[in-house]
C-alpha positions in Angstrom: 92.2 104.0 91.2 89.9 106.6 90.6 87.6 107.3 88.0 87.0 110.9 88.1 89.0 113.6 86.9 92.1 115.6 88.7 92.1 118.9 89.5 93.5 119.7 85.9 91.0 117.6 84.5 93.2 114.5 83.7 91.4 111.3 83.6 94.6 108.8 84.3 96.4 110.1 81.3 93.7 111.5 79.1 91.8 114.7 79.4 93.4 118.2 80.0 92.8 121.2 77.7 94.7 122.0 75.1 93.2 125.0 73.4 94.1 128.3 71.8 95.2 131.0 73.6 92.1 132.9 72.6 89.5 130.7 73.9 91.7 130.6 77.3 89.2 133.4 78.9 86.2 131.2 77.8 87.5 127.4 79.3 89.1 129.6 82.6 85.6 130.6 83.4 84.4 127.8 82.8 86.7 125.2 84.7 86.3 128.3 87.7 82.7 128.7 88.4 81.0 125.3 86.5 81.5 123.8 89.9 80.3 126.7 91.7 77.4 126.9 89.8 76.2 123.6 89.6 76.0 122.8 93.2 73.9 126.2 94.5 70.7 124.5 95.6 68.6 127.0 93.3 70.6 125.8 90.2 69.7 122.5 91.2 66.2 123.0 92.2 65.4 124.9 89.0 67.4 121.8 87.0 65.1 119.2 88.8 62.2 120.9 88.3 62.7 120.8 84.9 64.0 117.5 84.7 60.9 116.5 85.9 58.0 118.5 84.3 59.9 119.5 80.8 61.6 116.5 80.1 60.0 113.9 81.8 61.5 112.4 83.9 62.6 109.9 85.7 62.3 107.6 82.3 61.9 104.0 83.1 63.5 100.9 83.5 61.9 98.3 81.6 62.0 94.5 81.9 62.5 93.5 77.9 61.2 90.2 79.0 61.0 88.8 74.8 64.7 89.8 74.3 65.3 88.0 78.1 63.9 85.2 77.5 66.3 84.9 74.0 69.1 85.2 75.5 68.6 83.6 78.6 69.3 86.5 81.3 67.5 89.4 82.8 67.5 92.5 80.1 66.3 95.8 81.4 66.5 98.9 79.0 67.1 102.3 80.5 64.4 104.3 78.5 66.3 107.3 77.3 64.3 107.2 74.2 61.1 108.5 76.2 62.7 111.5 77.1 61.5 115.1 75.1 63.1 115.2 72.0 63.9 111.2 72.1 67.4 111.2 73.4 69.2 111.1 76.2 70.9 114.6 75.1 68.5 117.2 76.4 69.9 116.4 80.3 73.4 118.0 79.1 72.1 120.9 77.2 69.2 121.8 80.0 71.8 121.8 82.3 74.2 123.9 80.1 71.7 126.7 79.2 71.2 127.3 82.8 74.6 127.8 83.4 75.0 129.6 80.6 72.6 132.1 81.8 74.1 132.6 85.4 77.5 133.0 82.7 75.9 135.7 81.3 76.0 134.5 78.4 73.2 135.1 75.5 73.5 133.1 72.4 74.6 129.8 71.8 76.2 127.2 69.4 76.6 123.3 69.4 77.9 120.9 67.1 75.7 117.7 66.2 76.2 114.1 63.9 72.8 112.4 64.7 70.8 115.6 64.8 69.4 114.4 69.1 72.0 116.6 70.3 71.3 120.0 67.7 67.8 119.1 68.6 67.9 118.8 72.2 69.7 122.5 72.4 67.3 124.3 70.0 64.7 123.2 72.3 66.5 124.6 75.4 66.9 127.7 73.8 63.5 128.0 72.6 62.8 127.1 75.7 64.5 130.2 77.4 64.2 132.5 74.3 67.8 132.4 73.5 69.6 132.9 70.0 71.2 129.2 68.7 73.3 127.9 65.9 73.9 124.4 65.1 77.1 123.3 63.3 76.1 120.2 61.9 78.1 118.0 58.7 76.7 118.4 55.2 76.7 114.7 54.9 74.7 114.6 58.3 72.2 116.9 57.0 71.5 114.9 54.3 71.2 111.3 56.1 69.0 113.1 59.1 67.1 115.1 57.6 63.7 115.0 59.9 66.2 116.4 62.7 67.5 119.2 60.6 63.8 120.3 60.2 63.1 120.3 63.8 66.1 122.3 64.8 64.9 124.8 61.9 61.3 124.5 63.2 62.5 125.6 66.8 64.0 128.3 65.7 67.6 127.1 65.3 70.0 128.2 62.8 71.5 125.1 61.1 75.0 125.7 59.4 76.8 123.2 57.2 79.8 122.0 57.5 81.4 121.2 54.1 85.2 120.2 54.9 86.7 116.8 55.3 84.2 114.1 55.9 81.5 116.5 56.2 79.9 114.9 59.4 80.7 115.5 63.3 84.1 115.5 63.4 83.9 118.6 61.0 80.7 120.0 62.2 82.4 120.6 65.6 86.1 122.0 64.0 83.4 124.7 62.9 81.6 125.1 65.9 85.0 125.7 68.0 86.2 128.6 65.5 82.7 130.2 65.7 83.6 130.0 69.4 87.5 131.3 69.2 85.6 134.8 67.2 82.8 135.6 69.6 84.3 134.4 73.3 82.5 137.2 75.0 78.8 136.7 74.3 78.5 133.3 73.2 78.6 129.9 75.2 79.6 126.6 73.4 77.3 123.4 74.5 79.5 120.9 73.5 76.9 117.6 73.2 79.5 114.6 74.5 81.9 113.5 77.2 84.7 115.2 74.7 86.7 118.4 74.5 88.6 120.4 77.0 88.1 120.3 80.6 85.7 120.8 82.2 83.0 119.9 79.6 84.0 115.8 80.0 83.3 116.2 83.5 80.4 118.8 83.2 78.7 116.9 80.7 79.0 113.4 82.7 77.4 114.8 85.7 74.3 116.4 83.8 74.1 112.9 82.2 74.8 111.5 85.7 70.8 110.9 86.6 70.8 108.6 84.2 72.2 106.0 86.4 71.3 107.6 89.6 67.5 106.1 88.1 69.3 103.2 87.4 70.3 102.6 91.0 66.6 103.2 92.6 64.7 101.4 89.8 66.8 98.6 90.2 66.0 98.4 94.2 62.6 99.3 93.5 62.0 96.4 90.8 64.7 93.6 92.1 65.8 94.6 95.4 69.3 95.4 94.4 70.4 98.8 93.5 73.8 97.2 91.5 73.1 95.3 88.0 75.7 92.7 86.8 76.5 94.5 83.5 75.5 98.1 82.1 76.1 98.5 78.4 76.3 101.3 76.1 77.1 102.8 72.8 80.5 104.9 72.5 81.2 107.5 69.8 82.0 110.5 72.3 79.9 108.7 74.8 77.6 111.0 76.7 75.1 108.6 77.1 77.6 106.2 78.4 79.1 108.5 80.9 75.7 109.1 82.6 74.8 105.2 82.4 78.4 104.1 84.0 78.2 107.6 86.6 76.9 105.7 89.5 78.9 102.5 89.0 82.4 103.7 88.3 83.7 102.6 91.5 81.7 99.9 92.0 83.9 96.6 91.0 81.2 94.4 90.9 79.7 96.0 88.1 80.9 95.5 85.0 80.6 98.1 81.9 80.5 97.4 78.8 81.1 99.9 75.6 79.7 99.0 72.0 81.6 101.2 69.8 81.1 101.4 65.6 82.9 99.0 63.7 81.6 100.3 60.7 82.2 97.5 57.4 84.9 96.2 59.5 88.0 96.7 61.5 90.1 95.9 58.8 87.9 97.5 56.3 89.5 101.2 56.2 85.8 102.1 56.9 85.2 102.2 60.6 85.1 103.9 63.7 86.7 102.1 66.4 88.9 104.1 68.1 90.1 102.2 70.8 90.7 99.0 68.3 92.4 101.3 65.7 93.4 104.2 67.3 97.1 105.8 69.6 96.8 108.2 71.8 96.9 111.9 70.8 95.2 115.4 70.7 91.3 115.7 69.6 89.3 118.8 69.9 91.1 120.0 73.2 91.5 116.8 75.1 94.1 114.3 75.0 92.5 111.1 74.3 92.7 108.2 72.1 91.7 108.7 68.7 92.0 107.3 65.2 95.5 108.8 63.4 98.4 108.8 60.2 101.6 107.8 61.9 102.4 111.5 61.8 99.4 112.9 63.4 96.5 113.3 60.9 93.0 112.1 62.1 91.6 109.2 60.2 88.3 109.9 58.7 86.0 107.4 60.2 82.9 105.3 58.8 79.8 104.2 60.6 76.2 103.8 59.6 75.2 105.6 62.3 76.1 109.7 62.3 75.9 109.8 66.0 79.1 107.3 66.5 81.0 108.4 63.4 83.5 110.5 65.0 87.3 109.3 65.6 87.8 109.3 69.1 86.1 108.5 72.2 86.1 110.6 75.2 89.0 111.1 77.6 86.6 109.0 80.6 86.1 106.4 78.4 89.6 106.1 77.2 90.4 106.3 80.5 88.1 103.4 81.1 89.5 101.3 78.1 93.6 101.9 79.6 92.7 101.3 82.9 90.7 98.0 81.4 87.5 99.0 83.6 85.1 98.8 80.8 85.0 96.4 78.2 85.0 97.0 74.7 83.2 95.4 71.9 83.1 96.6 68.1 79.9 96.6 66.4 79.6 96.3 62.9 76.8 98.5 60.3 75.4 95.2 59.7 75.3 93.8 63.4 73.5 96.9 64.5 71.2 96.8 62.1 70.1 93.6 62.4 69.8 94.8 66.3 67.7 97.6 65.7 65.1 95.5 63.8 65.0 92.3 66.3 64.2 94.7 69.2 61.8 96.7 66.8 60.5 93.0 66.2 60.7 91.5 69.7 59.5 94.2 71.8 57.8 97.1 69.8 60.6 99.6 70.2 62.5 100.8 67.5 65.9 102.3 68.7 68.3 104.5 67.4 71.2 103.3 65.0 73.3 104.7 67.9 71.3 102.3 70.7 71.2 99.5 68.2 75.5 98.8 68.6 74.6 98.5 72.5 71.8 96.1 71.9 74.2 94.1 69.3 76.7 92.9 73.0 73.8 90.2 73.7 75.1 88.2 70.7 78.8 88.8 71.3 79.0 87.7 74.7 77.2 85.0 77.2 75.6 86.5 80.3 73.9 84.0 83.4 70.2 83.5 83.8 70.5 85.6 87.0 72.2 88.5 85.6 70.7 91.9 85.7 71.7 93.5 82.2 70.8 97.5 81.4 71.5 98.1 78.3 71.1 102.3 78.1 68.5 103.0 75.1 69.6 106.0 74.5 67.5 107.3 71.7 64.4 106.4 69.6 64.6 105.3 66.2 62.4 107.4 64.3 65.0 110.0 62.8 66.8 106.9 61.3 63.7 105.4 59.6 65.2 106.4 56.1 68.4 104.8 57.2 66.6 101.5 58.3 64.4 101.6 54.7 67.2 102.0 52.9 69.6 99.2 54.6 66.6 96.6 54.0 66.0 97.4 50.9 69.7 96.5 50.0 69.7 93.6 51.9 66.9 92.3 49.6 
């Protein structure tokens, strides 16, 4: 079985692109040329370069030997939170601004929940002096609102979206009709594993370095390039794509995906698509996602606006089918209490989003010789309000 995607962008039965006829041009050129571009050695030098002197990297891979020592196996965190910006998104939206620019393309929109992702392209396009506009949900605004001030500060336009929910799912219907009325000039970076092909697959290989580090840390530090387990948080699941990358085909690793339970799985207030959700059509991409018996997407619920979305990507549902990665479901609570005991235990506070991840140590047992990276994929300090406000309650 293979883990990457067909020629038509089918991962098992998920991916594809099911999109209106007017954006056809736009995803065609795309799907044509992304390849193309992305494997020109100047493309790739210029993306390395920058990589490494903009964003800083490689991050490390740290030894959390507190949190080992708990649980009684060998817990390394991938440091995505030390990357510029504090996220893990800004190796998708580098990579998509440079190939937006050999499109020809000269403004830009994105769609964000969490605010890493709108952040991570305003700085790209400050960066290379080019017009942006973030969609981003009303509701998100409000609950990450240091984020929304950076993007402004950068020079980003941030527009609200007000329908449904108000958060990504929404943010993103309006980012893909900005996109449907100005196909010519404008280029779409689309922040997760999600949409129509070939974003899914474009977006995994920009976040592909994360475990290509992974692999030479890992025989740097241990002697072993494999780990027994990688772990990560899925809403769309960038972050996991790039973690998993390098390990897709290789059995003896074992992935793990934390996705948002939210109050519950039986609470009506959640976000766990592969516990609650059928296959169907999400935002271009057949996937699985949460649905009404007749087709109408669940509104979802987490604590977290970077995993409150109501499907997963068409990789990772790939990955649930094909029973390749293993899922657990994380609830508000669990992930807060997380978040704190790693703030506690070893002087990093993580993202809400990283937090579900770091919640899989007390849902399953792992051996004293396991090597466990658990992908940190953001820092913490955009959800300080969140983490106030949670404690305070809990008091």
């Amino acid at each position: 079985m293979t883990y990457q995607p067909d020629d038509h962008g089918y991962y098992g039965q998920f991916g594809g692109a099911y999109i209106p006829e007017m954006l056809h041009p736009n995803i065609e050129e795309l799907r044509l040329r992304y390849r193309e571009i992305m494997d020109d050695p100047g493309f790739q030098a210029e993306f390395q370069q920058l990589l490494r002197d903009y964003v800083g990297r490689p991050t490390p891979l740290y030894q959390a030997r507190r949190l080992s020592a708990e649980y009684g196996t060998r817990v390394y965190l991938k440091r995505e939170d030390l990357c510029h910006t504090g996220a893990h998104k800004i190796n998708n939206t580098l990579g998509q601004i440079l190939l937006a620019q050999r499109l020809g393309k000269q403004k830009i929109i994105a769609e964000t929940g969490a605010g890493q992702h709108g952040v991570a392209t305003a700085t790209v396009c400050a960066l290379m002096g080019v017009e942006c506009i973030v969609y981003m949900g009303e509701i998100d605004i409000e609950r990450q609102r240091p984020n929304v001030e950076r993007m402004r500060m950068l020079g980003a336009t941030v527009v609200p979206a007000r329908s449904g929910s108000r958060t990504l799912k929404d943010a993103t219907n309006e980012a893909m009709r900005h996109w449907i009325n100005h196909p010519t000039d404008t280029h779409y970076i689309i922040g997760s594993v999600v949409g129509p092909h070939p974003y899914p697959d474009m977006v995994a290989r920009f976040q592909s370095v994360i475990s290509a580090e992974i692999r030479q840390q890992l025989l740097a530090q241990v002697g072993r390039e494999l780990p027994d387990y990688v772990i990560a948080c899925v809403g769309g699941g960038s972050n996991a794509a790039g973690a998993y990358y390098h390990f897709l085909d290789e059995s003896s690793v074992t992935l793990i995906a934390a996705e948002a339970a939210g109050l519950g799985l039986q609470s009506g207030k959640s976000a766990a698509t592969t516990a609650l959700g059928t296959p169907g059509v999400l935002h271009g991409s057949r996937t699985i996602l949460m649905q009404t018996p007749d087709g109408q997407v669940v509104e979802p619920h987490s604590i977290s606006a970077g995993l409150d979305y109501p499907g997963i990507g068409p990789m990772h549902a790939h990955l649930y089918d094909s029973a390749r990665a293993e899922f657990h479901y994380v609830t508000d609570a669990e992930a807060m209490q997380a978040g704190y005991h790693l703030s506690e235990v070893e002087g990093i506070i993580p993202a809400i989003e990283t937090a579900h991840a770091l919640a899989v140590l007390e849902k399953r047992p792992f051996q004293p010789d396991d090597i466990v990276v658990i992908s940190l994929s953001g820092r913490g300090d955009k959800d300080l309000a969140t983490y106030i406000k949670y404690q305070e309650r809990a008091k």
